[in-house]
N, C-alpha and C positions, 0 to 999 in steps of 0.2 A: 440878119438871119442867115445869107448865105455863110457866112464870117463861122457863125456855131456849125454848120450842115460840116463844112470844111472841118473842121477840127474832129466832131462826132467818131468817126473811124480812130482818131489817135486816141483818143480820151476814153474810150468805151472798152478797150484791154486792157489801160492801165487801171480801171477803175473797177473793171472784173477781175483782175491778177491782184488788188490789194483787198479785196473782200474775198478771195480764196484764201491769200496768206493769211489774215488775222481769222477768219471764221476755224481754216485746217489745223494751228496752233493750240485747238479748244481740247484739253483733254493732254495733248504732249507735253514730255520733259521740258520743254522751253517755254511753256505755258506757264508750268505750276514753278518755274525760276523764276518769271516776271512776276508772278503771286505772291511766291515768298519775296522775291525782295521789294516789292509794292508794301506788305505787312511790314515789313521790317524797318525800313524808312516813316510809314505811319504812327507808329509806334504801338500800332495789334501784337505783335507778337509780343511784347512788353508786358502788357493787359493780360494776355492770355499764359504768358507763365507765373506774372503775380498772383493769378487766380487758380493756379494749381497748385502753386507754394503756399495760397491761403485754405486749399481744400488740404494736404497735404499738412500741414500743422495740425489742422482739426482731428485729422486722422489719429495723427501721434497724439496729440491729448485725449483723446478718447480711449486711445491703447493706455494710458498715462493712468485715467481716470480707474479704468479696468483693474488694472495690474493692483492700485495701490486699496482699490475693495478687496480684493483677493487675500491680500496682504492682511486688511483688520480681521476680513474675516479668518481666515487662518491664526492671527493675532488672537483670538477672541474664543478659542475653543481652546 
């Protein structure tokens, strides 16, 4: 027990100085770098552009779809 009392002083800034570093990082530009490249490694960002390239087709076939009614109907008169 004495052995931990002794140490307690050294142990208790470093352990307060590494819960301010990672708490104060919450919100800052080195935060949202660990984020994206934590996504990017994962392979989320992957996911999440496929899934904008599969809203983003839909998009254009719907314009696609649009365009070529327009077209009979103009066709048709």
């Amino acid at each position: 027990m004495a052995r931990i009392m002794k140490k307690v002083p050294i142990l208790f800034p470093i352990i307060l100085f590494a819960a301010l570093v990672f708490c104060g990082c919450e919100g800052s530009e080195p935060r949202e770098k660990v984020d994206d490249t934590v996504k990017e490694l994962s392979g989320q960002k992957n996911v999440e552009r496929m899934k904008q390239m599969k809203k983003d087709i839909n998009v254009i076939q719907d314009q696609q779809e649009d365009r070529q009614k327009q077209l009979e109907e103009s066709a048709d008169k």
